[in-house]
VOSETI-835319 format. One line per 4 residues: their letters; for each residue x, y, z of N, C-alpha, C, CB. Coordinates in Angstrom, 1 decimal. Glycine has a CB too. Example, Ala and Ser with C-alpha at 12.3 -4.5 7.8 and 13.67 -1.06 7.14 Angstrom:
2
as = 13.2:-5.7:7.8:12.3:-4.5:7.8:13.2:-3.3:7.8:11.3:-4.5:9.0 ~ 12.8:-2.2:7.1:13.7:-1.1:7.1:12.9:0.0:7.9:14.1:-0.6:5.7 $
This chain:
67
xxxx = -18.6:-6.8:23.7:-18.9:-5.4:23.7:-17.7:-4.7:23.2:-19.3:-4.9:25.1 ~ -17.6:-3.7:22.0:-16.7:-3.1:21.6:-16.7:-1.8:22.5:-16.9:-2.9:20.2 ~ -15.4:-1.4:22.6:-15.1:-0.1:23.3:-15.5:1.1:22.1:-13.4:-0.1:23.8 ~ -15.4:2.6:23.2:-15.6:3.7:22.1:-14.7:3.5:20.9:-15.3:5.2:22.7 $
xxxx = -13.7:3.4:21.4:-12.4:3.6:20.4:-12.8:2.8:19.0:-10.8:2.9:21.1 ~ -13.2:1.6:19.3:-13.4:0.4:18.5:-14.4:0.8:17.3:-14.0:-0.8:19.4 ~ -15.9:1.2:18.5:-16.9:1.8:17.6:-16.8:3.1:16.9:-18.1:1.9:18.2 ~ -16.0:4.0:17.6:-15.6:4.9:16.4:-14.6:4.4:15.1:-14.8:6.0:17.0 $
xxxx = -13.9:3.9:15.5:-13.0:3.4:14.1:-14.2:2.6:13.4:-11.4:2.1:14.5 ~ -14.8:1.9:13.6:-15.9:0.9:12.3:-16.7:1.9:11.8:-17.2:-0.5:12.8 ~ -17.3:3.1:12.7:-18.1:4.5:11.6:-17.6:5.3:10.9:-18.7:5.5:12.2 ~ -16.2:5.5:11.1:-14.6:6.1:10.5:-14.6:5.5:9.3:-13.1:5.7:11.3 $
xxxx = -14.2:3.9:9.2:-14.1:3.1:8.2:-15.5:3.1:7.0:-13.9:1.7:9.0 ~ -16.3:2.9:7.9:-18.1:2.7:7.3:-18.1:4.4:6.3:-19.9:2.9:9.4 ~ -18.2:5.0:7.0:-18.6:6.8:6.5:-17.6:6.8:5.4:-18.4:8.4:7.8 ~ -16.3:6.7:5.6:-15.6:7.0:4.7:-15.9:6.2:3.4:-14.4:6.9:5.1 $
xxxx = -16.1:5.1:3.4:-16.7:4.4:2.3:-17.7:5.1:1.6:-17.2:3.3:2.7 ~ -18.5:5.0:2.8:-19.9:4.9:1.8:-19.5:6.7:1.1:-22.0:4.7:3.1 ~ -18.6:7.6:1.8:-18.5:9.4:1.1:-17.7:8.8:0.1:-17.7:10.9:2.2 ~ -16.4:7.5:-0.1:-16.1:7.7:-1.2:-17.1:7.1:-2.3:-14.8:7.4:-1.2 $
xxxx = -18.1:6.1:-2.0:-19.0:5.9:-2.9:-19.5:6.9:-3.6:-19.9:5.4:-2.4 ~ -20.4:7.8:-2.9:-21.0:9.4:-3.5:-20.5:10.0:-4.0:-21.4:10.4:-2.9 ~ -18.8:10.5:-3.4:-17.8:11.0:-4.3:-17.9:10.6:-5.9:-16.3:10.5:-3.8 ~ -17.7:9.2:-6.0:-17.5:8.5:-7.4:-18.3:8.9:-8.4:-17.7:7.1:-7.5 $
xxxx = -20.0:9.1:-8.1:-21.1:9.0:-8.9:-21.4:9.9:-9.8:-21.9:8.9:-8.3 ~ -20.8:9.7:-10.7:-21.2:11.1:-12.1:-21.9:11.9:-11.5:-22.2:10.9:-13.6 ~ -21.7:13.3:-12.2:-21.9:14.4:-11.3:-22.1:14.7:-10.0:-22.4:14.8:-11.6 ~ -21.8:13.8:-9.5:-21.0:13.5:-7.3:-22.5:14.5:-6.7:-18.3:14.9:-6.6 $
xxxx = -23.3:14.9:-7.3:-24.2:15.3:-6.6:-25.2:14.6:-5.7:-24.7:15.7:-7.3 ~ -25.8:13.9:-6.7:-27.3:12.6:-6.1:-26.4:11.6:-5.2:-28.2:11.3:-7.9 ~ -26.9:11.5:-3.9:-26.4:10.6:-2.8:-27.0:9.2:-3.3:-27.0:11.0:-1.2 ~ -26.3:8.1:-3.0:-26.7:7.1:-2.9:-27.6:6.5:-1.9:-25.9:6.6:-2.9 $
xxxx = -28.4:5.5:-1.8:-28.7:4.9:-0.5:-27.7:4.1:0.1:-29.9:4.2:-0.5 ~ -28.0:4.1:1.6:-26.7:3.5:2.6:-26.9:1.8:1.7:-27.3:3.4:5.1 ~ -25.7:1.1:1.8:-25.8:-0.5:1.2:-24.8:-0.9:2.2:-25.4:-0.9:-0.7 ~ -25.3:-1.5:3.1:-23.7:-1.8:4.2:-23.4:-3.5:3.4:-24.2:-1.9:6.6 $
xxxx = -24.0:-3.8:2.2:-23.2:-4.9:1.8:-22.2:-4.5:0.3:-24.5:-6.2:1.5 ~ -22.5:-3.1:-0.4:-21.1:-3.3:-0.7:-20.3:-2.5:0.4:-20.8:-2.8:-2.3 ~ -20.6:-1.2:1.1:-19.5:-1.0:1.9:-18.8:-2.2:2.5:-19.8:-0.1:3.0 ~ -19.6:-3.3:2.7:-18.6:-4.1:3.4:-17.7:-4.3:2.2:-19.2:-5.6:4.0 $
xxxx = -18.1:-5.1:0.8:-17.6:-5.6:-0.1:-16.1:-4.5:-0.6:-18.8:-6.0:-1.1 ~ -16.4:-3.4:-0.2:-15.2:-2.5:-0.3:-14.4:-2.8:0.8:-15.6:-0.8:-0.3 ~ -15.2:-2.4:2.1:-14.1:-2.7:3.1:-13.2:-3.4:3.2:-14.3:-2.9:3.9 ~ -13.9:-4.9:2.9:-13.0:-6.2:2.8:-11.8:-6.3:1.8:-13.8:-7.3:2.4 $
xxxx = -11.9:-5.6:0.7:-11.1:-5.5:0.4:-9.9:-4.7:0.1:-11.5:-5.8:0.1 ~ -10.5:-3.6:1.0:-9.1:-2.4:1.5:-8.3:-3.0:2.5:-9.7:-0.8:2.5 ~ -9.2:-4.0:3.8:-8.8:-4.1:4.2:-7.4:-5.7:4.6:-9.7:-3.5:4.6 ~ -8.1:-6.4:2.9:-7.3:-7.2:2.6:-6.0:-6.7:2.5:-7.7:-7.8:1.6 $
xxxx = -6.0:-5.2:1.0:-4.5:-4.6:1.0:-4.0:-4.3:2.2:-4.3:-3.4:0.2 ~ -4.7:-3.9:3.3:-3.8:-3.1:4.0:-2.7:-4.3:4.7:-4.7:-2.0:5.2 ~ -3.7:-5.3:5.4:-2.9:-6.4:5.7:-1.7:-6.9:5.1:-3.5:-7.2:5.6 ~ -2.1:-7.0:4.0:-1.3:-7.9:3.1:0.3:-6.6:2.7:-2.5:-8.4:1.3 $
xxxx = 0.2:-5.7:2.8:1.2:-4.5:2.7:1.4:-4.2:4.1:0.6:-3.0:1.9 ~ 1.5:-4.4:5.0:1.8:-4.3:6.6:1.5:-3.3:7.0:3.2:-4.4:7.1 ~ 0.0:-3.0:6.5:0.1:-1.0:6.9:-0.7:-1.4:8.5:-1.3:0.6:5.4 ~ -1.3:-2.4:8.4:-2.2:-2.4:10.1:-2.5:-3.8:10.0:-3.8:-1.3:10.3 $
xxxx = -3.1:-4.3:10.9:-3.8:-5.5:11.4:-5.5:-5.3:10.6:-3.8:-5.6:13.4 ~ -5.7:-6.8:10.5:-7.6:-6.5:10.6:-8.5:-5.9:11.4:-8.3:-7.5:10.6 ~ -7.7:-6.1:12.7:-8.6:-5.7:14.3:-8.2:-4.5:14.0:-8.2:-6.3:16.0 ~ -7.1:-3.8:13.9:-6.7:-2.4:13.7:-7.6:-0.9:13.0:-5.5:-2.8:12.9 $
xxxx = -7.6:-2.0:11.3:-8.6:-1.4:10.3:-9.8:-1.5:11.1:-8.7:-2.2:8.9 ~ -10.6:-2.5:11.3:-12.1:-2.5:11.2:-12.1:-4.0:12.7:-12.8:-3.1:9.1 ~ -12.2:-3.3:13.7:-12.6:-4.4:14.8:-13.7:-5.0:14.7:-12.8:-3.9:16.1 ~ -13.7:-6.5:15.1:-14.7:-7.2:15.1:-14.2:-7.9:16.3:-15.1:-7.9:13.7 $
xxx = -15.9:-9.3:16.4:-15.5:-9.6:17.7:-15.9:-11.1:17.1:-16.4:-8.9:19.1 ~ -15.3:-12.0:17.2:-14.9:-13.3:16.7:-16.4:-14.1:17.5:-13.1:-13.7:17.4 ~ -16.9:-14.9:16.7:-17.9:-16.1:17.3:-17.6:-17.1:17.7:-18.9:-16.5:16.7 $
């Protein structure tokens, strides 16, 4: 079970994506539909740099819960 803290940070992470997706889109007007497989495919890889540059942990960026 993730805590609030936890599930707010992954909707933080999630939303911000997918707004900078829409941002991007020639004339930034027309929304996209939600795709939580490239937001992941973005995430994963923000959250590769951040690691890899010491800005935070993976649990930090985007909590998950290990299987």
């Amino acid at each position: 079970m993730f805590t609030n803290q936890q599930t707010e940070q992954q909707d933080r992470v999630d939303n911000a994506i997918y707004d900078m997706i829409c941002n991007v889109v020639p004339g930034g007007v027309e929304k996209i539909e939600w795709d939580i497989e490239l937001i992941g495919t973005i995430r994963d890889a923000i959250s590769t740099y951040l690691v890899d540059k010491d800005v935070c942990t993976e649990q930090e960026f985007y909590p998950y819960k290990k299987i």
